[in-house]
C-alpha positions in Angstrom: 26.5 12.2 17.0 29.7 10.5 16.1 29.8 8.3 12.8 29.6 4.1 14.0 32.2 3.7 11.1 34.7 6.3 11.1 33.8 8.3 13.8 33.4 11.2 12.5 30.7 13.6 13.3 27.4 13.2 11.6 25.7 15.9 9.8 21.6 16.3 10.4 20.2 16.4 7.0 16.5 16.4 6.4 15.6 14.8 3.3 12.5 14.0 0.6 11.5 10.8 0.6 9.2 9.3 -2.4 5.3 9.8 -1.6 5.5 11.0 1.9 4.6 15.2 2.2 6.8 15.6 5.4 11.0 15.9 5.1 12.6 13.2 7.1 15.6 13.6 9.4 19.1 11.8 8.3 22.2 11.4 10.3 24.9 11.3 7.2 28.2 11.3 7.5 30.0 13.3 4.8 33.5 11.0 5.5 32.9 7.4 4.5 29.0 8.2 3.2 27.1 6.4 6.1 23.9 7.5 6.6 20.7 6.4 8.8 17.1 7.9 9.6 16.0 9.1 12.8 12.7 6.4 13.7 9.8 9.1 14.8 9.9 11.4 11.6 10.7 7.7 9.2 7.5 6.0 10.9 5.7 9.0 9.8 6.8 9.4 6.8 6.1 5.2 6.2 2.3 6.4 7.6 1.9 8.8 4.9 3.3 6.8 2.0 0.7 3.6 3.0 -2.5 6.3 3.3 -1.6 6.9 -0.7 -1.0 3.3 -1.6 -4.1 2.2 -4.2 -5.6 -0.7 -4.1 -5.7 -3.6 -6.3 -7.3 -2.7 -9.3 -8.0 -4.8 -12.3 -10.3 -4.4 -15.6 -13.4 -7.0 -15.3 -15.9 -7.7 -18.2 -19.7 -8.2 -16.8 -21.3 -11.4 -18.5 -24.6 -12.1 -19.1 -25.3 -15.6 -17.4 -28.8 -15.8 -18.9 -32.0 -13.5 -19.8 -31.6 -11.5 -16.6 -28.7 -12.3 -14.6 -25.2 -11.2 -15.0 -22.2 -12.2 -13.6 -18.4 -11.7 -13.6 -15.3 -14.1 -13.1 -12.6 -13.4 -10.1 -8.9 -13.2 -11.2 -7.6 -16.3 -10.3 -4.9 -14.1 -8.7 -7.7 -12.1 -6.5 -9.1 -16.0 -6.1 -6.3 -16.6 -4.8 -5.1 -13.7 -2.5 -8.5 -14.1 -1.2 -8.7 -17.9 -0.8 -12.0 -17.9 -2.8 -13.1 -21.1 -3.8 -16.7 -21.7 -5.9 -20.0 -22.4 -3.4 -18.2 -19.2 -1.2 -21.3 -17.1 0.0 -20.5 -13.3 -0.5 -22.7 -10.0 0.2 -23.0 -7.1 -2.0 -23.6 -3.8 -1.2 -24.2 -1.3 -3.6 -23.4 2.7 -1.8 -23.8 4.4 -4.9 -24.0 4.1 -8.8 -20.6 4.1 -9.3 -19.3 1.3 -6.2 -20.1 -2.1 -5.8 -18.8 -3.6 -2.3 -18.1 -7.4 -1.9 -17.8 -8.6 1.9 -16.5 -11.9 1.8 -19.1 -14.5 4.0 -19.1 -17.0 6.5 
């Protein structure tokens, strides 16, 4: 492969990139320092880096509403990401001890 700016050849360089396990494949060119990544082994490496992305994951304090109920408050950013608004119906599953799930309603 020739260089798009100087022409010259382009060296095949396979390189780390940050959170992905598999080494992606570079064209560089060791002239003028252009460089791009070959599409199947980037998408892959885009694939792996997304599976490790955490979610959102903030601190909440449980209140107690009255003698037996409890309740919590939604960030107003989480509010907002999820265009909650109060009187919004919402099941609750609880899979374990440990997880609470929240499926927004209809």
């Amino acid at each position: 492969m020739r260089c798009p700016e100087c022409k010259s050849n382009l060296k095949e360089v396979r390189v780390k990139i940050q959170d992905a396990d598999s080494l992606v494949t570079s064209h560089q060119c060791m002239k003028c320092g252009y460089f791009d990544f070959e599409d199947k082994s980037m998408k892959r490496a885009i694939s792996e880096v997304k599976v490790k992305e955490s979610p959102l994951k903030i601190k909440q304090r449980i209140i107690k509403l009255s003698q037996d109920r409890l309740g919590m408050y939604f960030n107003r950013d989480v509010a907002r990401c999820l265009s909650l608004k109060g009187g919004d119906n919402i099941f609750v599953t609880v899979p374990d001890k440990r997880h609470i799930l929240i499926e927004i309603g209809d």
